[in-house]
MARBASE-693200 format. One line per 4 residues: for each residue x, y, z of N, C-alpha, C, CB. Coordinates in Angstrom, 2 decimals, decimal comma, always signed. Atoms other than C-alpha are relative to their C-alpha. Glycine has a CB too. Layout:
<nodes>
X:Y:Z:X:Y:Z:X:Y:Z:X:Y:Z | ...
</nodes>
This chain:
<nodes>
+0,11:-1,43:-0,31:-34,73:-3,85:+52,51:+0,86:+0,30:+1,22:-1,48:+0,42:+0,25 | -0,38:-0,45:-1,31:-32,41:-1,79:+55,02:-0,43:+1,25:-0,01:+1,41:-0,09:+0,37 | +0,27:-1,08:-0,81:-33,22:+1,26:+56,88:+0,52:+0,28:+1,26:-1,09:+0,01:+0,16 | -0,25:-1,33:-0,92:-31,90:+4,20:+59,01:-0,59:+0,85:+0,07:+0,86:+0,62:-0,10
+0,88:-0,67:-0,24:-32,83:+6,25:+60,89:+0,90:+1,30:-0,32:-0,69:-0,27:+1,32 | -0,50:-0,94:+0,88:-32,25:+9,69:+59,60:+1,08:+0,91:+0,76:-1,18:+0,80:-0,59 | -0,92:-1,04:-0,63:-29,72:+12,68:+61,11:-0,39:+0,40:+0,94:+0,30:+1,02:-0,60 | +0,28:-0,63:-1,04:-30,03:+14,23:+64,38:-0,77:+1,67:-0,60:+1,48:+0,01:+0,89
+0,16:-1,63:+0,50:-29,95:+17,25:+62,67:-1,44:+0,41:-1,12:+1,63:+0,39:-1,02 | +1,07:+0,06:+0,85:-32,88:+16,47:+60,01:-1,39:-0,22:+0,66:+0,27:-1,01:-0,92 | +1,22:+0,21:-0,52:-35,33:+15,05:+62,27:-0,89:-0,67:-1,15:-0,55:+1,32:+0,55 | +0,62:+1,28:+0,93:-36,73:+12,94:+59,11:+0,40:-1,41:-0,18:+0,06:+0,31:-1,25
-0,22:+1,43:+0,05:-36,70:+9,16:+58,95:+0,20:+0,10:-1,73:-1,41:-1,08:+0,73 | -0,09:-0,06:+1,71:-34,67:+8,36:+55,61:+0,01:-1,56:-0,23:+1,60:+0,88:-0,76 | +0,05:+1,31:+0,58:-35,18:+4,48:+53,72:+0,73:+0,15:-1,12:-1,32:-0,54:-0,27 | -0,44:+0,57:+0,72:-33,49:+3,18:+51,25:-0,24:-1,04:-0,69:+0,58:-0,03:+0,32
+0,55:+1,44:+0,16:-34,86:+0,33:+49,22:+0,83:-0,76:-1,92:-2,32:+0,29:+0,00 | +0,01:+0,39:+1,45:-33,72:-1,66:+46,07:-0,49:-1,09:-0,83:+1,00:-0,04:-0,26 | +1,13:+0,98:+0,44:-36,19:-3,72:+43,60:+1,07:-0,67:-1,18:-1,71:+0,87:-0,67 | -1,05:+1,04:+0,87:-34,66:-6,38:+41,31:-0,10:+1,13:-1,79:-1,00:-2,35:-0,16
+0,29:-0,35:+0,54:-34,14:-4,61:+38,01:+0,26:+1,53:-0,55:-0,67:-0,46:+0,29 | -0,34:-1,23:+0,20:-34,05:-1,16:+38,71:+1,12:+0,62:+0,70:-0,98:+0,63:+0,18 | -0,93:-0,50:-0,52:-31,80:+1,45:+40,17:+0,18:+0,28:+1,34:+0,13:+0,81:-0,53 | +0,00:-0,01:-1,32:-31,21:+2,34:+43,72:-1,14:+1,16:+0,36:+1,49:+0,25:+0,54
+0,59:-0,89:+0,12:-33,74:+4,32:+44,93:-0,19:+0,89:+1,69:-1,18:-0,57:-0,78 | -0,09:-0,64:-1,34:-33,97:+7,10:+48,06:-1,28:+1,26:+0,07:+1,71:+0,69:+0,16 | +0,88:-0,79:+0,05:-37,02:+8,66:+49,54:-0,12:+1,02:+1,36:-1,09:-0,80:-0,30 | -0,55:-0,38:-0,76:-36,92:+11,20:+51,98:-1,27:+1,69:+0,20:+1,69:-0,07:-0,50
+1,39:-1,21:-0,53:-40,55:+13,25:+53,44:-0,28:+0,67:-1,62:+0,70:+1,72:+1,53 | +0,65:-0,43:+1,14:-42,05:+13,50:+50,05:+0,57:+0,17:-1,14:-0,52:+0,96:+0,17 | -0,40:+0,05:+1,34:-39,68:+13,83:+47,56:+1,00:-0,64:-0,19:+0,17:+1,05:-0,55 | -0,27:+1,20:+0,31:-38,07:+11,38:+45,93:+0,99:+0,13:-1,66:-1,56:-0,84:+0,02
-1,16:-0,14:+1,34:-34,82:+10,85:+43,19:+0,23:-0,99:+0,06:+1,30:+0,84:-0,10 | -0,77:+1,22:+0,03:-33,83:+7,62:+41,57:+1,28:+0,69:-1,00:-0,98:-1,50:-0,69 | -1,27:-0,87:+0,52:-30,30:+7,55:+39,96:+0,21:-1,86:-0,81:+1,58:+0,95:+1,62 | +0,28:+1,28:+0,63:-30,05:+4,30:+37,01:+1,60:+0,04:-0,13:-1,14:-0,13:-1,48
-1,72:+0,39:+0,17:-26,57:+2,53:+36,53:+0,59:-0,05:-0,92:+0,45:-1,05:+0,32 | -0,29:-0,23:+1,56:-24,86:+3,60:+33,35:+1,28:-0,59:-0,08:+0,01:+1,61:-0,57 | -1,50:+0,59:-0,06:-22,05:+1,45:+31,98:+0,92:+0,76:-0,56:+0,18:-1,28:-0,65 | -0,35:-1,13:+0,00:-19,36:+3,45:+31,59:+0,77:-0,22:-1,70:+0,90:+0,40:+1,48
-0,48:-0,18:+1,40:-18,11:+4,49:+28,42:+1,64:-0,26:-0,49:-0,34:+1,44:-0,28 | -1,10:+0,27:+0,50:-15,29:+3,00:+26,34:+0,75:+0,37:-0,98:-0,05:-0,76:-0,10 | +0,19:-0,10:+1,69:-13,73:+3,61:+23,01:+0,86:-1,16:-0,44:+0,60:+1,59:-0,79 | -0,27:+1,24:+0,48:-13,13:+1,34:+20,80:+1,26:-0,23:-0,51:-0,83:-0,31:-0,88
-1,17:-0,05:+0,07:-9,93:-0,39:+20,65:+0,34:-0,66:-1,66:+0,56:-0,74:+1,33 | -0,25:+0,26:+1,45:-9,76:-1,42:+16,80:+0,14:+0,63:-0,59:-0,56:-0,46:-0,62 | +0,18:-1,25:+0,64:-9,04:+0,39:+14,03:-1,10:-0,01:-0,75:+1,04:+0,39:-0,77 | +0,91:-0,20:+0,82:-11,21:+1,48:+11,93:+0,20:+1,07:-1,46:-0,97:+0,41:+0,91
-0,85:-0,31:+1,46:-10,39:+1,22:+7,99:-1,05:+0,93:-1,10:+0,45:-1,77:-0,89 | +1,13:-0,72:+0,72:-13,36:+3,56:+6,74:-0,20:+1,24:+1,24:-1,59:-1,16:-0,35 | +0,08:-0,87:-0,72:-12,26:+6,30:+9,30:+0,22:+1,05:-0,92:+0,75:-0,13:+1,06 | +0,78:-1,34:+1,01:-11,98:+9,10:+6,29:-0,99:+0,20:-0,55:+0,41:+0,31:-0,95
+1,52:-0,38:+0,75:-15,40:+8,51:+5,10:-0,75:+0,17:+1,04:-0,76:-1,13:-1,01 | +0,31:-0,08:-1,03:-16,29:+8,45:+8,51:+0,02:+1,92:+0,82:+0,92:-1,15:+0,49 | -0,31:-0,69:-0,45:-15,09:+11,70:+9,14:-0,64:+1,22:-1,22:+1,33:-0,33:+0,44 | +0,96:-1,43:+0,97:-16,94:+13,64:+5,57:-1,44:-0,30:+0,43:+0,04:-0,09:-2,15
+1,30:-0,02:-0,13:-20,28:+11,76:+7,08:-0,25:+0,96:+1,13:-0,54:-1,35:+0,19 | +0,37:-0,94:-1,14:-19,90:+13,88:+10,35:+0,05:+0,77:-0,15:+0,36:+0,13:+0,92 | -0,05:-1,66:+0,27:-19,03:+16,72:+8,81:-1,53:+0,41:-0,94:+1,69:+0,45:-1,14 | +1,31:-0,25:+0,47:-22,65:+16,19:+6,92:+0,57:+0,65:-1,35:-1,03:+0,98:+1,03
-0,67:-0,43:+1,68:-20,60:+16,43:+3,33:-1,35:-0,41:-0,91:+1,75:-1,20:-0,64 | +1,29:+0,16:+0,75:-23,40:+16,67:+0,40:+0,27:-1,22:-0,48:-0,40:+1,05:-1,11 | +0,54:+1,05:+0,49:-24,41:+13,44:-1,46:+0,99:-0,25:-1,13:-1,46:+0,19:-0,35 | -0,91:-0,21:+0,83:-22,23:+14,19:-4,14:+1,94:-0,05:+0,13:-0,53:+1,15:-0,28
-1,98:+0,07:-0,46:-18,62:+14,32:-2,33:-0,25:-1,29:+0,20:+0,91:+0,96:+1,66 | -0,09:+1,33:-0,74:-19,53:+11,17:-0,56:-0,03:-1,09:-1,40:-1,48:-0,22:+1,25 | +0,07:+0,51:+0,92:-20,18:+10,04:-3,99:+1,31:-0,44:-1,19:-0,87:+0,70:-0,30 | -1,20:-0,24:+0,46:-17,08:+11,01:-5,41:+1,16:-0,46:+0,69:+0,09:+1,17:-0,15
-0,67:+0,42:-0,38:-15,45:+9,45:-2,76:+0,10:-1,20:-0,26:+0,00:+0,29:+0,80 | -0,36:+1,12:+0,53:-16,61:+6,29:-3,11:+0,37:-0,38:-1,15:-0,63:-0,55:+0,16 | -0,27:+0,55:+1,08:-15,99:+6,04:-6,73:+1,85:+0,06:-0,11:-0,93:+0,80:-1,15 | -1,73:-0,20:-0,02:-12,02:+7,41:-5,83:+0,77:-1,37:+0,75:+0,46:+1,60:+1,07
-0,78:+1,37:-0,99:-11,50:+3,91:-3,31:-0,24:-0,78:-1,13:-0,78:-0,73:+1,73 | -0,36:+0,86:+0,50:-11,70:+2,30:-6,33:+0,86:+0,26:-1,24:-0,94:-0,64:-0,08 | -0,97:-0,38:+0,78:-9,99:+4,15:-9,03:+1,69:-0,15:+0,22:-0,34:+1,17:-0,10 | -1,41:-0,28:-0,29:-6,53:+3,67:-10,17:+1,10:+0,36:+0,46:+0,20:+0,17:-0,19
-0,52:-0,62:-0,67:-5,09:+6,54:-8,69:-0,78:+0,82:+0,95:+0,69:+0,50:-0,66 | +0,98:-0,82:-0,73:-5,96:+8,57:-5,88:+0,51:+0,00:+1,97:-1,77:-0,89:-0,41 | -1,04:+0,93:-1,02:-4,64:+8,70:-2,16:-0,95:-0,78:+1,02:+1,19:+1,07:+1,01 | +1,01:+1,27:-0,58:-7,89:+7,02:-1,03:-0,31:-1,55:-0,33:-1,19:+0,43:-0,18
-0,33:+1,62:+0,91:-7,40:+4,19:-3,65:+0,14:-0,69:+0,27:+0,73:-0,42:-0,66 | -1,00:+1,27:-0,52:-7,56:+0,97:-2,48:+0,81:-0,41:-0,78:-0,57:-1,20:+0,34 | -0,80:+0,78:+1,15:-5,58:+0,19:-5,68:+1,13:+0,51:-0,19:-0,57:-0,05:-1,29 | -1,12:-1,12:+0,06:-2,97:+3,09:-5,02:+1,11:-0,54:+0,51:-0,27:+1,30:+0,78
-0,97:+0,47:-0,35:-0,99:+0,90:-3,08:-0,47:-1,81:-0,27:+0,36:+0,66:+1,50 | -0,54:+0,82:+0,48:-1,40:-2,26:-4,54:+0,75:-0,50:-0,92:-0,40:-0,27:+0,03 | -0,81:+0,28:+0,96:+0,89:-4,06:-6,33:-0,37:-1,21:-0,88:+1,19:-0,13:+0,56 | +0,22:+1,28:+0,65:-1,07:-6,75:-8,66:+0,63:+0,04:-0,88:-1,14:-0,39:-0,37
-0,94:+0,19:+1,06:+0,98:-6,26:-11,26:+1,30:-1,08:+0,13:+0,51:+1,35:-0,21 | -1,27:+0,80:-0,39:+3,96:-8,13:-9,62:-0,67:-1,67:+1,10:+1,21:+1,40:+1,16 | -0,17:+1,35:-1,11:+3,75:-11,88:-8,41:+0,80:+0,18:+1,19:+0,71:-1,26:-0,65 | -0,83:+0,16:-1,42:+4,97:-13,03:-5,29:+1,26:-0,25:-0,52:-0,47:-1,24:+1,09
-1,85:-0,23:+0,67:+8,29:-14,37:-6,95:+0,51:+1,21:-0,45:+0,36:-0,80:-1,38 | -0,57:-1,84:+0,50:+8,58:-10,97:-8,51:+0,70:+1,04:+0,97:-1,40:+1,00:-0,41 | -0,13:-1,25:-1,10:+8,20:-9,06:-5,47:+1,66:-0,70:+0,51:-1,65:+0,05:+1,60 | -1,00:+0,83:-1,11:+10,92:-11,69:-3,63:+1,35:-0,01:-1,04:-0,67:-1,95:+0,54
-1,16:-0,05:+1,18:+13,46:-11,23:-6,75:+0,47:+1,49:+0,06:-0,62:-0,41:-1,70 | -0,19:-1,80:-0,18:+13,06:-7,14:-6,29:+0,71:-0,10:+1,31:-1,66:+1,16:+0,15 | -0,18:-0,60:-1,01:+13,34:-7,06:-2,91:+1,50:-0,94:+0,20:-1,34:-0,01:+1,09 | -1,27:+0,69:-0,31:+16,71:-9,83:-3,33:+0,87:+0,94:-0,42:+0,26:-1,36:-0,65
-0,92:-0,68:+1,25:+18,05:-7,51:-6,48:+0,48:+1,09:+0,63:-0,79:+0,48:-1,44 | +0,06:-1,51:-0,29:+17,36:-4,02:-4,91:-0,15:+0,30:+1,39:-1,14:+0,68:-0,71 | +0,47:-0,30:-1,27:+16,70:-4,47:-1,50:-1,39:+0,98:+0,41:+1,15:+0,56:+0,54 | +1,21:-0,14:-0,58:+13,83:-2,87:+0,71:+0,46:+1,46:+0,57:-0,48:-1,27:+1,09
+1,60:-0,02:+0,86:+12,47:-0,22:+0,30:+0,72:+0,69:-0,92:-1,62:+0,85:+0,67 | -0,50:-0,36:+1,70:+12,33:+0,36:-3,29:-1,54:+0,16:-0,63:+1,09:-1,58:-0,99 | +1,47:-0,57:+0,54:+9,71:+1,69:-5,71:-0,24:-0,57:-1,20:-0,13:+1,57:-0,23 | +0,40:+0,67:+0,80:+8,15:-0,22:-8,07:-1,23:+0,55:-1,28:-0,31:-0,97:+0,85
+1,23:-0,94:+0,34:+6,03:+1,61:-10,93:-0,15:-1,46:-1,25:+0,36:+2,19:-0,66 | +0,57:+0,77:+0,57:+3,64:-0,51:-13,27:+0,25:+1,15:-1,74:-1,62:-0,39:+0,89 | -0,08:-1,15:+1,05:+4,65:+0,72:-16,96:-1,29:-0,03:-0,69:+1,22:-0,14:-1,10 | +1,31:-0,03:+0,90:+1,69:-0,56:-18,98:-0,94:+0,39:+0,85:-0,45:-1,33:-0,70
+0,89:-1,48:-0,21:-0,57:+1,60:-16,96:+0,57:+1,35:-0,14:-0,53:+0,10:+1,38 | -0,66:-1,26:+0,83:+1,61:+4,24:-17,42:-0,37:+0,15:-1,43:+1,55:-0,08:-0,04 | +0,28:-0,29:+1,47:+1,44:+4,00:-21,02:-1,52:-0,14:-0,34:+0,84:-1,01:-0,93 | +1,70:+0,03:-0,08:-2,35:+3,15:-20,48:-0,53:+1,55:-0,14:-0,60:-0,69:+1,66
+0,57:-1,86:-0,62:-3,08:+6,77:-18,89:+0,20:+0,69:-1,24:+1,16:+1,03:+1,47 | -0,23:-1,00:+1,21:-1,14:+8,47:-21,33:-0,79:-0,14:-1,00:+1,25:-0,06:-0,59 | +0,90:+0,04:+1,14:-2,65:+7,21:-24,08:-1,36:+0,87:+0,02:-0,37:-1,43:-0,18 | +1,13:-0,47:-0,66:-5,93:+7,97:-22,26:-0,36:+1,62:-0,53:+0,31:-0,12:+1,62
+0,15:-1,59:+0,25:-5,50:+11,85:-22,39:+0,84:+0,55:-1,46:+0,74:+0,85:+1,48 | -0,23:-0,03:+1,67:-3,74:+11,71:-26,16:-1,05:-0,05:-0,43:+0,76:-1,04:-0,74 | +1,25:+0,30:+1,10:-6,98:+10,59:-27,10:-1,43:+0,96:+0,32:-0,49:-1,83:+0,16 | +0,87:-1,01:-0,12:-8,84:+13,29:-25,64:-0,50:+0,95:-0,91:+0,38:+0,56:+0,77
+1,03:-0,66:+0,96:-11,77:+14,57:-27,72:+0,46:+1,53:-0,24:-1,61:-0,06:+0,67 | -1,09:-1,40:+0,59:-9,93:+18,21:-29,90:-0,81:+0,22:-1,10:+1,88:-0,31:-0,55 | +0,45:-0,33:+1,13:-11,24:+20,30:-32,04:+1,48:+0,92:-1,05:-1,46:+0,96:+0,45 | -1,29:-0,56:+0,75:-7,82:+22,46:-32,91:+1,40:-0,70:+0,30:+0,19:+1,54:+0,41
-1,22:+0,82:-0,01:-5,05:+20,05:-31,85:-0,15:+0,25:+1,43:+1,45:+0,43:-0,87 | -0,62:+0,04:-1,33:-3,88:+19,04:-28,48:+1,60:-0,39:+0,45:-0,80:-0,89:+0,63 | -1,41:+0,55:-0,73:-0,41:+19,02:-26,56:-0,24:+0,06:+1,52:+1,45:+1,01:-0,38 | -0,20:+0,40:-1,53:-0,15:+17,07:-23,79:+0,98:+0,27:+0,64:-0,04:-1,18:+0,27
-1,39:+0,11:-0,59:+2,13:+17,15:-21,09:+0,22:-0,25:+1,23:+0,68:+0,99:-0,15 | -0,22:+0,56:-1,15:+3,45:+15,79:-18,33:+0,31:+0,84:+1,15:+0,89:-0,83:-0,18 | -0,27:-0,90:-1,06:+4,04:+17,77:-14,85:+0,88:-0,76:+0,71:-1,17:+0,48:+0,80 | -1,46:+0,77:-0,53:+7,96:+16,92:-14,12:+0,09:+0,20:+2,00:+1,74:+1,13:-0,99
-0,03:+0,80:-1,87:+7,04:+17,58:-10,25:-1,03:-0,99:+0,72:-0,17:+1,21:+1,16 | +0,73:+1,62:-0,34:+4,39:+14,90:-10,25:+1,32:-0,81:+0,23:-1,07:-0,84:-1,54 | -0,65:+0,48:-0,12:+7,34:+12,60:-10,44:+1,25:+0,07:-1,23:-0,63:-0,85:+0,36 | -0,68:+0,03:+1,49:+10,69:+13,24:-12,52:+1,25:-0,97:-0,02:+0,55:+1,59:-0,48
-1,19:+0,96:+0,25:+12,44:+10,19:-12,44:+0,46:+0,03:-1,59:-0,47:-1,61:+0,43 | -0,35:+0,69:+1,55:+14,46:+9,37:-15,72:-1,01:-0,54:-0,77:+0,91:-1,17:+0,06 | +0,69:+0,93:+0,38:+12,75:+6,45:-16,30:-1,43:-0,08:-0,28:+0,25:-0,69:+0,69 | +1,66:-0,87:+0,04:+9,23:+7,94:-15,56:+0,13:+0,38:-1,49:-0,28:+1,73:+1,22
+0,40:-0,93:+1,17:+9,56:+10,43:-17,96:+0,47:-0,90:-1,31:+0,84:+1,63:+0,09 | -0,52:+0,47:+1,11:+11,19:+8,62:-20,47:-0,84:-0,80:-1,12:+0,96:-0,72:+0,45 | +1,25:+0,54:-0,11:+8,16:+6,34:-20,32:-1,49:+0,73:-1,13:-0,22:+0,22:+1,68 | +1,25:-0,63:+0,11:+5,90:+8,98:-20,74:-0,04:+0,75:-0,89:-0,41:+0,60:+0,96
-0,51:-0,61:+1,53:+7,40:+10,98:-23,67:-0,27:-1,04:-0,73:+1,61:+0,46:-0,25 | -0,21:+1,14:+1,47:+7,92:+7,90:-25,96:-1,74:-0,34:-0,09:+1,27:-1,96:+0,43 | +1,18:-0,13:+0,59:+4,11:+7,76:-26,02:-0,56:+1,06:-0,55:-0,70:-0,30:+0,65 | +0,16:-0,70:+0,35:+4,10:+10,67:-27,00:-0,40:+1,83:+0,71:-0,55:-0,75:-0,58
+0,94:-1,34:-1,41:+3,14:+13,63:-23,82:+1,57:+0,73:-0,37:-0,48:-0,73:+2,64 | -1,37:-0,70:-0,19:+5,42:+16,28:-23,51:+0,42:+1,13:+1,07:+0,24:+0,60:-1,20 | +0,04:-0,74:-1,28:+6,71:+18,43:-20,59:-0,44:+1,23:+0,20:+1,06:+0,07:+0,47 | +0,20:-1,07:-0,45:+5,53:+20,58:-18,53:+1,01:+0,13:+1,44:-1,51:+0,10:+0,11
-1,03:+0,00:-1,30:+8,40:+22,09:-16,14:-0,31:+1,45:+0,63:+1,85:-0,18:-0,46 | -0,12:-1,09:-1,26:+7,71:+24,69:-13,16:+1,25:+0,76:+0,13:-0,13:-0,70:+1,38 | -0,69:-0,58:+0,11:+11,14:+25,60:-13,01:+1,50:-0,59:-0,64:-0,16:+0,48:+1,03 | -1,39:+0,10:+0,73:+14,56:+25,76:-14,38:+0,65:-1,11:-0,14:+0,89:+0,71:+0,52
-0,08:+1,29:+0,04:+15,72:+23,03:-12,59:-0,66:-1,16:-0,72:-0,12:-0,15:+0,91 | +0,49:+1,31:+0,24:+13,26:+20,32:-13,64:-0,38:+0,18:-0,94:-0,81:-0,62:+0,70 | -0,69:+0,48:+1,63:+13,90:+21,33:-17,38:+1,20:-0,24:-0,50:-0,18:+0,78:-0,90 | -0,75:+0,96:-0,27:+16,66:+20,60:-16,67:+0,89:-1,54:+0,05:-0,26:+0,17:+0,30
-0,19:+1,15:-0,28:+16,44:+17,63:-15,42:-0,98:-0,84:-1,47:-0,47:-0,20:+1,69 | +0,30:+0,43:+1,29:+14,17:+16,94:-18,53:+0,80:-0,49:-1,09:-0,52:+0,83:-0,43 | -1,13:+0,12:+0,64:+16,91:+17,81:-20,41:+1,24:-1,38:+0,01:+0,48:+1,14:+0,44 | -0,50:+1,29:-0,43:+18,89:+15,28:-18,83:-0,18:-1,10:-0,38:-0,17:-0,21:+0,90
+0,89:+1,40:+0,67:+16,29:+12,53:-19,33:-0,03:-0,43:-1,13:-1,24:+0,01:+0,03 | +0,20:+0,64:+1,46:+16,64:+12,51:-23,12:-1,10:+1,28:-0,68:-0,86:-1,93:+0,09 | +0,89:-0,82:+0,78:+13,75:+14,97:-23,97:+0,42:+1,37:-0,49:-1,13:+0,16:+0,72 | -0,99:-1,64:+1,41:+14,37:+17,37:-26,92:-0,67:+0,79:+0,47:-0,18:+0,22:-2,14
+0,41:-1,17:-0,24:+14,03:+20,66:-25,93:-1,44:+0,75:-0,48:+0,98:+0,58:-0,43 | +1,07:-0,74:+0,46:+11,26:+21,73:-28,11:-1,57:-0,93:+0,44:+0,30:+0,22:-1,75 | +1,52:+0,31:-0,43:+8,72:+19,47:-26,02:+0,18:+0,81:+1,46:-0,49:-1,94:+0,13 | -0,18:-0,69:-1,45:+9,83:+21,10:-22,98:-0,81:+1,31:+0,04:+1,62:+0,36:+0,34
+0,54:-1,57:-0,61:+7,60:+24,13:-21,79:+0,40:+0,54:+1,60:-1,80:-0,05:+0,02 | -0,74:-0,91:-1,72:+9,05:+26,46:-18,64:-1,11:+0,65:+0,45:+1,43:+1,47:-0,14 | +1,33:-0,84:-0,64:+5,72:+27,94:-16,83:+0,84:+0,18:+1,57:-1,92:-1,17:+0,06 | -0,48:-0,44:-1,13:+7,47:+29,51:-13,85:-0,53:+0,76:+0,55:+0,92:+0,34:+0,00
+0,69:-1,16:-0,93:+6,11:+31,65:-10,93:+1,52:+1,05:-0,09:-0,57:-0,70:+2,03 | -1,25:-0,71:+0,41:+9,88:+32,79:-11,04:+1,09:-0,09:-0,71:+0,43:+0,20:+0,66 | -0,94:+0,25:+0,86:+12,11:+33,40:-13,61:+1,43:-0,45:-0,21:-0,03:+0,72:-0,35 | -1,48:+0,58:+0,19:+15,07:+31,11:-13,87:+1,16:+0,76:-0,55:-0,06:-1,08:-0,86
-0,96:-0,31:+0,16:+18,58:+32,33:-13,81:+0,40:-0,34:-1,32:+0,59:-0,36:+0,89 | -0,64:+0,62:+1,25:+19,38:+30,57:-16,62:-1,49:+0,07:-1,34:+0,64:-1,96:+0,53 | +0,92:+0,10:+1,47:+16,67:+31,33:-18,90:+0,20:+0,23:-1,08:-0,88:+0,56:-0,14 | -0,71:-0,38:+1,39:+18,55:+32,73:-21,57:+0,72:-1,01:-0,71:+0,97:+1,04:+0,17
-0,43:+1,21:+0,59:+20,18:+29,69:-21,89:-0,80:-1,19:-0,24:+0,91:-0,39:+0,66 | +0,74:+1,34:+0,19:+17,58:+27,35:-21,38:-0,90:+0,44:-1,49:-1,16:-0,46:+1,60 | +1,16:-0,81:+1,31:+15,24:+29,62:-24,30:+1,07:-0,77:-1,29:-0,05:+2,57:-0,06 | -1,14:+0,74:+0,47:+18,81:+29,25:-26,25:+0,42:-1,52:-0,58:+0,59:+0,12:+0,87
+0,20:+1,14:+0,07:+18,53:+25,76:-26,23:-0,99:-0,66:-0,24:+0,28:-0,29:+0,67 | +1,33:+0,40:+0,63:+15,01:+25,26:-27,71:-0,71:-0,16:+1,02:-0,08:-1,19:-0,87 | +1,45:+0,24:-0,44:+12,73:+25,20:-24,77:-0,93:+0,93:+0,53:+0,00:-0,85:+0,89 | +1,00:-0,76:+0,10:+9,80:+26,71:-24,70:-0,79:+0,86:+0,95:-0,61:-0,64:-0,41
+0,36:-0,52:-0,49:+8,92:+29,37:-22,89:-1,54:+0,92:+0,47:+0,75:+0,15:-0,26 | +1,83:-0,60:-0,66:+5,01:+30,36:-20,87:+0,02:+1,25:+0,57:-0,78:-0,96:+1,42 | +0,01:-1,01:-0,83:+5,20:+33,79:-19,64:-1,18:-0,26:+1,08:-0,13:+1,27:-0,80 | +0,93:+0,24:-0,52:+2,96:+34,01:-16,52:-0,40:+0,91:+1,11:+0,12:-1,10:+0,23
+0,36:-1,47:-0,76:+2,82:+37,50:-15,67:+0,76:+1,34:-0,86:+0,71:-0,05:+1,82 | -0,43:-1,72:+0,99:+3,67:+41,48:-17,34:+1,42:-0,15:-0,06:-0,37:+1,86:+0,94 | -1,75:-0,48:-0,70:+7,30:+41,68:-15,38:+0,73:-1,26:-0,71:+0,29:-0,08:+2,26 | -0,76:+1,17:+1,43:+8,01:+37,82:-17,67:+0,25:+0,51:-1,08:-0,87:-1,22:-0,62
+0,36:-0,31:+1,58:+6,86:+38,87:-20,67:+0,94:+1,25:-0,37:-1,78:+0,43:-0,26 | -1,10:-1,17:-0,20:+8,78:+42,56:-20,43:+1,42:-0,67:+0,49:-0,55:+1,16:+1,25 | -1,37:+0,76:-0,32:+12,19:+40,14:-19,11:+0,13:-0,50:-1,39:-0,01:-1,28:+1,26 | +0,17:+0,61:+1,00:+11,37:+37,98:-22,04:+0,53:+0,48:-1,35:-1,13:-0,16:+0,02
+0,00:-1,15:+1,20:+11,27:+41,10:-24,27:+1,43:+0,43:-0,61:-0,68:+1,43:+0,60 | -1,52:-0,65:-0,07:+14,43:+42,49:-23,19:+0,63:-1,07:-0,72:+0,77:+0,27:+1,62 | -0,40:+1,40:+0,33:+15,90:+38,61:-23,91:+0,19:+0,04:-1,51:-1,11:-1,12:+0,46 | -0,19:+0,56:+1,53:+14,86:+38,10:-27,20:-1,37:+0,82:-0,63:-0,09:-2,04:-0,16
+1,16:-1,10:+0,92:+12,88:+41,12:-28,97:-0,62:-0,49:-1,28:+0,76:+1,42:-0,57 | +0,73:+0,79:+1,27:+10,44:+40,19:-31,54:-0,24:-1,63:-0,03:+0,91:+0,28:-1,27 | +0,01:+1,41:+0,35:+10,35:+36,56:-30,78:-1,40:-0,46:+0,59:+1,32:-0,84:+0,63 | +1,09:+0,38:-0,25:+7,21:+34,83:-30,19:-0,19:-0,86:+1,69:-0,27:-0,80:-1,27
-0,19:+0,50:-0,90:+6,15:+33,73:-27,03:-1,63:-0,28:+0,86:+1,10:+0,83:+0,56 | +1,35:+0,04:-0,45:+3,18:+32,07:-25,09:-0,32:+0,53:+0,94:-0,43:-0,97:+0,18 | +0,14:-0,52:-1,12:+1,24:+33,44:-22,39:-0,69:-0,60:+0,92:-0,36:+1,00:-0,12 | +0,45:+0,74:-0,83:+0,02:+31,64:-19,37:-1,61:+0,64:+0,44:+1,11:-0,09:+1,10
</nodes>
């Protein structure tokens, strides 16, 4: 135990005492404050690989997202997927033959899941027929699409360009559909050329009209 004596100015005797255990403690003509020793706060220097599920539990997401999440870290695709970026498809020699052939970095797509999927939604339960089709700004490599037609899907292109580029790829015009927010310059030629046109608003359909009167045409 030490002790002083208190301020000139206070005229109270102040102590000080500290017991094994606890905090420091100071008493001083009847009333009395302890103050306990808190270690001080860190954060943690690791990462942490379950920081997006981490972040729908704080937000107090229902039972059902969290549900839907976990079943997406294991699905095929998805950008939570642990499987989204693996590559089991390719051995280690494989990978070390790519990365000799083509160098680094390069993109590697698995076809027989490709042709897996597709199939997948071909075989989707129809009562009046179904046409599938592919969405050329998901990805419109050549080779993709080329892929993905010969099982049979057929395009779906946003704009001019990337029927286009369909075009390009090998695919006959009459799987091609144009669903545009805006109407391609060249639509008269691309129509012209067998592909198939979605109107997807009055001011299309009236363009359309003018185009090619009497001709049939879908509507979005």
């Amino acid at each position: 135990m030490c002790s002083s004596r208190g301020s000139p100015s206070s005229g109270f005797p102040r102590s000080s005492s500290r017991r094994p255990g606890s905090g420091t403690s100071f008493s001083t003509a009847g009333s009395a404050r302890s103050l306990s020793k808190r270690a001080p706060k860190t954060e943690a220097a690791t990462s942490r690989p379950n920081e997006p599920l981490d972040k729908i539990r704080r937000a107090r997401a229902p039972r059902d997202l969290l549900d839907c999440y976990r079943r997406g870290r294991n699905a095929d695709f998805g950008p939570y997927s642990l499987r989204s970026t693996l590559m089991d498809f390719l051995t280690h020699t494989q990978i070390q033959t790519l990365r000799r052939e083509y160098g680094t970095p390069v993109y590697v797509y698995d076809q027989a899941l490709l042709e897996r999927a597709a199939r997948e939604v071909l075989a989707f339960p129809n009562v009046y027929g179904l046409t599938a089709r592919y969405a050329m700004k998901a990805l419109p490599t050549a080779a993709i699409v080329r892929i993905l037609t010969g099982t049979g899907l057929h395009i779906d292109a946003s704009s001019g360009f990337e029927a286009e580029r369909a075009l390009l790829a090998g695919v006959a015009p009459e799987k091609i559909q144009l669903s545009a927010q805006e109407l391609p310059q060249d639509l008269k030629g691309l129509v012209e050329r067998g592909v198939l046109f979605n109107a997807c608003s009055l001011e299309q359909l009236e363009a359309y009209g003018r185009l090619f009167p009497g001709r049939e045409v879908s509507v979005r």
